[in-house]
N, C-alpha and C positions, 0 to 999 in steps of 0.2 A: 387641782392637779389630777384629777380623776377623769379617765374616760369614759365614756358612755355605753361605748362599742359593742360589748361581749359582757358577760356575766363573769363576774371577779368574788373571787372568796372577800367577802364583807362588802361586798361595794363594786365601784366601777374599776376598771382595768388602769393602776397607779402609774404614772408616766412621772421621772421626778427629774428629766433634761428640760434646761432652759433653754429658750430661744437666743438667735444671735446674739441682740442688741441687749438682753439681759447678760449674757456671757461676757459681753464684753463690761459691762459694769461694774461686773462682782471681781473679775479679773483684776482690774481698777482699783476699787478698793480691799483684797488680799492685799497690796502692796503696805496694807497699813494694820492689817490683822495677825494676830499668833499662827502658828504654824500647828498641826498635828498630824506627824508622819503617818500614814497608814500600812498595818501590817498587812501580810498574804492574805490571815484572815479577814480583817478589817476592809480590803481591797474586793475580795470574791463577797461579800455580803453588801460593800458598797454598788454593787455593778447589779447582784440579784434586784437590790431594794430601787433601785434609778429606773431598772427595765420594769418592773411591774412584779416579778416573780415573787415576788414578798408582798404581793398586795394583801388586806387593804395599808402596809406601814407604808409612813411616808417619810422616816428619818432613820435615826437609830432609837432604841426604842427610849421611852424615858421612866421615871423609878415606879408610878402608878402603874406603869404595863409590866415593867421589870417585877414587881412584886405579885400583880396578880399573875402571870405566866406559871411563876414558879408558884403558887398557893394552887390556881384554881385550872392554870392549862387555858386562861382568857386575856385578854386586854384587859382594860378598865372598862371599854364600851361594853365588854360582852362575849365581845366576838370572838371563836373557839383559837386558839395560837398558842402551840406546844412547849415553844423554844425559845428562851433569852437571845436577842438581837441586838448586840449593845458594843459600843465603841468605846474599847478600854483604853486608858493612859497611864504611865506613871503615876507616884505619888507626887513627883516633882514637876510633871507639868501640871495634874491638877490643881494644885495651890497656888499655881500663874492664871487660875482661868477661874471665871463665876458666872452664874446665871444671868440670860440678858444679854453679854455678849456671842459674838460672832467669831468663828475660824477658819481657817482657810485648813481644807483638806488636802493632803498631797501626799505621791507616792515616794518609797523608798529614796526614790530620786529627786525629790523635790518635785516635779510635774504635777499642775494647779489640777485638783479632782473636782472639786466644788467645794461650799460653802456649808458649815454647820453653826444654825443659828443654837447655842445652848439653851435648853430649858431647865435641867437637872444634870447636877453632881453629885454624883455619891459614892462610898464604899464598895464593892465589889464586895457581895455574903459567898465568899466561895464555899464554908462548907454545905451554908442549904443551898444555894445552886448544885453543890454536888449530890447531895441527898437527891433534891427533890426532880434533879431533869436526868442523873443517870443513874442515880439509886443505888449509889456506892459514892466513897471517899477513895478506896482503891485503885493509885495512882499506875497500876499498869492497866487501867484502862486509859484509852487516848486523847477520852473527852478531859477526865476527871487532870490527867496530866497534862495538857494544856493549859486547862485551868489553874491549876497550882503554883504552875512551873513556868508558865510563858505568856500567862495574859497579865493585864498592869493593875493596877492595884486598884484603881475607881473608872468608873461607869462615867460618860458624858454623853447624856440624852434629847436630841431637840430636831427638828425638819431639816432636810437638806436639802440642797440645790445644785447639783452636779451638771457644770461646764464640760465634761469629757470625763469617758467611760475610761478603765485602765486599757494598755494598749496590748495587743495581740498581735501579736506576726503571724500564727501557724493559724490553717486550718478554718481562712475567714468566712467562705464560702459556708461551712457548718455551724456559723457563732449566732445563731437566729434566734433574735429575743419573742418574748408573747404574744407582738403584736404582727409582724413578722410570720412566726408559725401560723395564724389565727388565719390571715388572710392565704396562707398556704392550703390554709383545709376551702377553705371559700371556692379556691381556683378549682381545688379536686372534685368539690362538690360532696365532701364526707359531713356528715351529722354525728356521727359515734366515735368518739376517737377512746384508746385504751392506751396509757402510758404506761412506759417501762424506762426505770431511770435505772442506771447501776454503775459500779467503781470499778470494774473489772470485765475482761475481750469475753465478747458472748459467745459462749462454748454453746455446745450441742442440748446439753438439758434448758438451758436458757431460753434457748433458738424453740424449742418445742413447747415450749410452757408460753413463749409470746403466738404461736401460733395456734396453740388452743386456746389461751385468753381471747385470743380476737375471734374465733369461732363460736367461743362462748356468750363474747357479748356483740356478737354480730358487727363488730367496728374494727376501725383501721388503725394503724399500730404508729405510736410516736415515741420514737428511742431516745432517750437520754440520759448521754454518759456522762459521766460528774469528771469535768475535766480545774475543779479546783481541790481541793485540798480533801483527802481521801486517807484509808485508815496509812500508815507507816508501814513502811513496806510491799506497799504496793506495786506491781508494774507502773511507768511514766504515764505520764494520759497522752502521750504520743505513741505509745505503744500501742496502749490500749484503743485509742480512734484509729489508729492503722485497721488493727485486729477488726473494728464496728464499721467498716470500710468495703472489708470482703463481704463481711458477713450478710451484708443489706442485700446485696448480689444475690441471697438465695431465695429472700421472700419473692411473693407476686410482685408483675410490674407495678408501680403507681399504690400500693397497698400501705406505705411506711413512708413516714420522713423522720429525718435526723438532726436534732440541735444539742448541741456542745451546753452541758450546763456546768457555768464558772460558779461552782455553789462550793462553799467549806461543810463538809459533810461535820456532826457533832458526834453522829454513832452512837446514840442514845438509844438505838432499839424501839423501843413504841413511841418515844415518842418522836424520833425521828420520821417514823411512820406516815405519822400525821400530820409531818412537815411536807414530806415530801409529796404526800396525797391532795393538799393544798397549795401547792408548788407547780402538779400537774393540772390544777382548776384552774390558776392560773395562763395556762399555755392551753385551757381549751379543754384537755379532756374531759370524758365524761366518763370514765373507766380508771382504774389504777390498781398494777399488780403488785400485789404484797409478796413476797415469796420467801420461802425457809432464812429462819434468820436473817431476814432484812435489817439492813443498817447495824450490821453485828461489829463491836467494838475487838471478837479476838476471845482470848481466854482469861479470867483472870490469874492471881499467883498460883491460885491449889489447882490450876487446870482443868475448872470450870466453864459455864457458859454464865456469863450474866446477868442475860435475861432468858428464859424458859422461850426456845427455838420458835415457838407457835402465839407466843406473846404479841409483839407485833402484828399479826392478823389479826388476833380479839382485838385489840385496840383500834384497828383501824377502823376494822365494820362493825365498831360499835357507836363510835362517829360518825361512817358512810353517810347517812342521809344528814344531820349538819353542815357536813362540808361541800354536802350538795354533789360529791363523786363517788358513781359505784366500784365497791370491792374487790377486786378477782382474786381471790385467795389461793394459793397453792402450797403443798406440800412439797418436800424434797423433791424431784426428779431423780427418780434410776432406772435403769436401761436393763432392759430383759433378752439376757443374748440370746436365746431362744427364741424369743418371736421379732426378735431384731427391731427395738421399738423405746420409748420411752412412755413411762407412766409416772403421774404423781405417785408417790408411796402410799399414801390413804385408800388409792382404785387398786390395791394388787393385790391378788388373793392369798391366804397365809400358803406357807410353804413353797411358793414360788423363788428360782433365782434371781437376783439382782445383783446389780453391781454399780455402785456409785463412786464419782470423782469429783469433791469440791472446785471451783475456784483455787482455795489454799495450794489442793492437792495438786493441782496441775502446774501452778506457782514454784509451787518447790519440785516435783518435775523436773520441768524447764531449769531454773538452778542449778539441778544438780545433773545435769545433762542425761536423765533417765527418759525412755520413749516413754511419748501418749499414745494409748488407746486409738485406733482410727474411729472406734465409736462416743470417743469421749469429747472432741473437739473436728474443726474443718482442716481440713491439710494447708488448704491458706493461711488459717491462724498457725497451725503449729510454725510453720515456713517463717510467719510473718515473729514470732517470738523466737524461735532460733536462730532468729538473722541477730534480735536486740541480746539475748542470752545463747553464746555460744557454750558450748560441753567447759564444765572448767578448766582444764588445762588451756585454754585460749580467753577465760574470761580473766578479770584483773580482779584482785583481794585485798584487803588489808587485814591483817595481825595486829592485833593490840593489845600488846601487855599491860597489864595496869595491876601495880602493889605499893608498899610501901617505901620511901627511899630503901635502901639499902638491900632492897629483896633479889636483888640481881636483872632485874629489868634490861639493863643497860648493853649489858654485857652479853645477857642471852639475844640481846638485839641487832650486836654487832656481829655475834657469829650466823645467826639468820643471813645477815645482807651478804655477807661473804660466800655463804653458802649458793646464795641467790644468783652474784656477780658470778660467783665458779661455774652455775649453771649457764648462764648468758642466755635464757629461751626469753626474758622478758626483763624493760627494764625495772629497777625498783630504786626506791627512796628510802634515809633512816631519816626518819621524824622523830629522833629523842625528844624528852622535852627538854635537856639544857639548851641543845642546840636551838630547837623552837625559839624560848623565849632570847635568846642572844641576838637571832638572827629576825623575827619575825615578831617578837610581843616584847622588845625590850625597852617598852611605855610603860609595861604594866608591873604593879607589885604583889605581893604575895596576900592580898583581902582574899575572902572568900571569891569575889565577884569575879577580881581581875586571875584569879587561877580556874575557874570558870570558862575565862573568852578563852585563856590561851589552851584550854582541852579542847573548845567547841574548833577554833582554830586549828589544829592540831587536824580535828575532824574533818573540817571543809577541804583541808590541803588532801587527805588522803580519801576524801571521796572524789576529787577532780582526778587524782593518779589510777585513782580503780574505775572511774567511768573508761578511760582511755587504755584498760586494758593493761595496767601497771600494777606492780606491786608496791604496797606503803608497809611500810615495819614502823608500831609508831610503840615509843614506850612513856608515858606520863605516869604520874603518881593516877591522875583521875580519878578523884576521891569517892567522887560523887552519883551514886548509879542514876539519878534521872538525865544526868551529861550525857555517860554511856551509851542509855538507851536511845538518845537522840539523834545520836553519832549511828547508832547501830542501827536505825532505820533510815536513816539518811545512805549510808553506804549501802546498803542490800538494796536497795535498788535500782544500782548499778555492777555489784557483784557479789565477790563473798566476803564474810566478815569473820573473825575470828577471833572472839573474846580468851586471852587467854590470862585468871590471874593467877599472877607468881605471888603465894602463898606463904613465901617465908615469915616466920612468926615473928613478933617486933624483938622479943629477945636477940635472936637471932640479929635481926637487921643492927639494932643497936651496939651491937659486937664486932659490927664490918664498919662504924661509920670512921669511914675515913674524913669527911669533913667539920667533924664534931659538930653537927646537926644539930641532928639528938642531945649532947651534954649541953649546948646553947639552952635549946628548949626545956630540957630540964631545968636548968640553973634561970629560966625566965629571964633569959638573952632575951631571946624570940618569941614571937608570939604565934598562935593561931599555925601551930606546924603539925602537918597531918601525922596521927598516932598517937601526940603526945598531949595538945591541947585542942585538935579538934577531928571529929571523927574519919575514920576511912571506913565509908558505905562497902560492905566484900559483896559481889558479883555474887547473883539470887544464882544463875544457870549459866557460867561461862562455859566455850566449848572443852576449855581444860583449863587444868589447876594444879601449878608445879609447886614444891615448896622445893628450893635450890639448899633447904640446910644441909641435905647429905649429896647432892647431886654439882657435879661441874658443870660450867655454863654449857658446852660442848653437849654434855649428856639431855642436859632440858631442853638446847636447839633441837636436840634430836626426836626425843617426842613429838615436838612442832610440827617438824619435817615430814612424820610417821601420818601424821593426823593430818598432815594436807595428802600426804599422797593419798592415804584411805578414800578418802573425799575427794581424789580425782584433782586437786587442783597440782600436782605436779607430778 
């Protein structure tokens, strides 16, 4: 399955699409093989590993690669590979499934992907996976909380053979696989190529650090945006390739090309590094820029950085010649008003002014309807992000209460919406959660799991009402802060979010219960009732925090009110 064409990290250039007459085969026989839905991630790692960009793998990975990856950063052959590649399932489909046989791959929707012959099943080691590839258990990092929270319980590892790539509507003209790009540089007649892959619109320090990379290593510039799965929170990758749209506009003619890479970032830090440096060997380069904080997962709880900012470049160019791609390493970028210019922060001599703006920074920005800098970004990008994030009084929010029954949730939610209607500038939704589950989850019962779907639920309806510029009031118990925070990255990027918990103590609540909840669950009516027999998670950093024991609902909507207006959104 290997080509011969181009020089491939470990080997020849991995091709893992069948021909017609095999497609129709395998098509054939799925009609008689198990099914294994594939997730978002599962989907962007199947589509990297089919195009080649995962070369030299040729399936998902199986437990000998799985184990040396996380021990030694190798395969079993040898060959250098940072990062578990591995196709999770339930515990409940694995024990449908064993070595030897064959499954049919397919999307959310059922649409046939191809064929995974199993070689290995096994356990999922989620704590030394987390140890050893992000170097924390620390579930507000994105890797670590995927892993805990949303991947399935066992690994199924063996070759694959994919009939059709997942399907793409946007932006096809830019979806250009390894082999594709390769014969791009052919036409141009380039020898040197420098990659630059990134998750976020390239702003002005960006734009000059790929312009001195490629001065530095005398070669031509190949950009690629990570238009699959990216930290939380993120701008859309439709945003983001708008933004990588303009911006190509300012290099030299004929000096850059562009391809969309459907890759699930893991945010590992070094060793994502080394993923991604291998990723651009892949695609041909022979250059790859590491730059501040590359593939940074965010902060953890204490409001740290994870990994040491400079991490990531040791690691890569300490590999560089293994992987057969040189380094370009950089410092921060900040901009020197005075000589109106940008320099890496390592060239600037002490006591000079500087002035620097994250990515993040500009992020939240944009948000919160504050101007950018004219030196910090291009007027197209700004133009082209305040078209998707308008000033907030015109973007859409949601409000989400979340305590324990009786804490006044309900109540303080109704005077919200009223407030809301009274105002008429936008329409708005009450998502309590009786009405929810009455009206939209009333399949589901009170298990841990199924009050789970009906929060995430809960979540999906008021992130469709906040992309459109609405407002959602939602009040659930939501016990559970990894729900939460799901919910909260999901919404933020499409507008605001507004954690707020109502505080009221359980004494307290237990005093107002009008449904005899509570005395149930005491008296071991009921089981598994949040407070009594099973925990409620309280919110690490919500935007606010009412306790209603001495306050009227009227007086806590009113803080609400107070705290959106502060913030611009009314």
């Amino acid at each position: 399955m290997a080509d011969t064409q181009a020089e491939a990290h470990g080997g020849g250039l991995v091709n893992l699409m069948v021909d017609e007459d095999r497609a129709g085969l395998l098509k054939e026989i799925t009609m008689n093989l198990p099914d294994v839905n594939l997730s978002e991630r599962n989907m962007c790692d199947l589509e990297v590993l089919a195009t080649g960009g995962f070369s030299p793998l040729e399936g998902f990975m199986v437990r000998a690669d799985y184990e040396a990856v996380l021990d030694r950063m190798r395969l079993q052959s040898g060959v250098l590979w940072p990062v578990p590649i591995c196709l999770d399932v339930t515990a409940a489909r694995a024990q449908n499934l064993e070595a030897g046989q064959s499954v049919a791959l397919r999307d959310p929707e059922g649409f046939l992907l191809g064929v995974m012959h199993i070689e290995d099943i096994w356990p999922a080691e989620r704590q030394k996976e987390a140890e050893m590839v992000y170097g924390t258990t620390d579930t507000s990092h994105p890797g670590v909380d995927y892993l805990f929270n949303r991947s399935g319980d066992y690994y199924i590892g063996g070759a694959i053979e994919v009939v059709s790539l997942p399907i793409h509507f946007d932006f096809k003209q830019m979806r250009l696989y390894p082999k594709e790009v390769r014969r791009a540089y052919e036409k141009l007649g380039w020898q040197r190529v420098v990659g630059f892959q990134t998750r976020n619109p390239i702003h002005r320090p960006q734009f000059e650090m790929t312009i001195k990379a490629m001065r530095q290593a005398r070669a031509n510039l190949l950009i690629m945006p990570v238009v699959g799965m990216t930290r939380p929170g993120d701008f859309d990758h439709f945003i983001r390739v708008r933004c990588c749209r303009h911006v190509t506009e300012h290099y030299p003619s004929d000096s850059q090309v562009t391809t969309l890479l459907p890759l699930a970032m893991r945010l590992s830090g070094p060793r994502d590094a080394l993923l991604d440096a291998i990723i651009a060997k892949n695609y041909g380069c022979t250059h790859f820029i590491v730059g501040h904080d590359h593939a940074s997962p965010g902060r953890n709880k204490s409001g740290g950085l994870f990994y040491p900012a400079e991490r990531s470049r040791q690691v890569a160019a300490e590999h560089s010649a293994e992987i057969g791609v040189e380094i370009v390493p950089f410092e921060e970028m900040v901009y020197l008003p005075f000589e109106d210019e940008y320099r890496s922060k390592d060239q600037v001599a002490p006591g000079t002014d500087t002035i620097s703006l994250s990515g993040s920074d500009i992020r939240q920005r944009v948000r919160e309807g504050r101007k950018i800098p004219e030196w910090a970004t291009f007027p197209e990008v700004v133009q082209e992000l305040q078209r998707a994030y308008p000033p907030p009084e015109r973007q859409g929010f949601t409000v989400f209460l979340t305590g324990l029954s009786g804490a006044g949730k309900s109540t303080i939610a109704k005077v919200l919406y009223s407030k809301f209607l009274e105002r008429g500038d936008r329409p708005v939704t009450l998502l309590d959660g009786d009405i929810v589950r009455r009206n939209l989850s009333s399949e589901l019962n009170f298990s841990k799991e199924h009050r789970n779907i009906n929060v995430l639920r809960i979540g999906f309806v008021a992130s469709e009402i906040t992309k459109n510029r609405g407002v959602a009031i939602c009040a659930p118990i939501a016990p559970y802060e990894v729900t939460r925070r799901e919910i909260r990255g999901t919404i933020e990027s499409y507008g605001g979010f507004i954690e707020v918990h109502v505080s009221t103590p359980i004494d307290e609540c237990e005093k107002r219960d009008r449904k005899g909840m509570y005395a149930k669950a005491r008296a071991g009516l009921i089981s598994g009732f949040t407070g009594v027999d099973d925990p409620y998670e309280e919110p690490s950093s919500p935007e606010l925090r009412i306790d209603t024991t001495d306050l009227t609902p009227a007086e806590a909507a009113q803080e609400i009110l107070l705290f959106l207006s502060n913030k611009g959104f009314i």
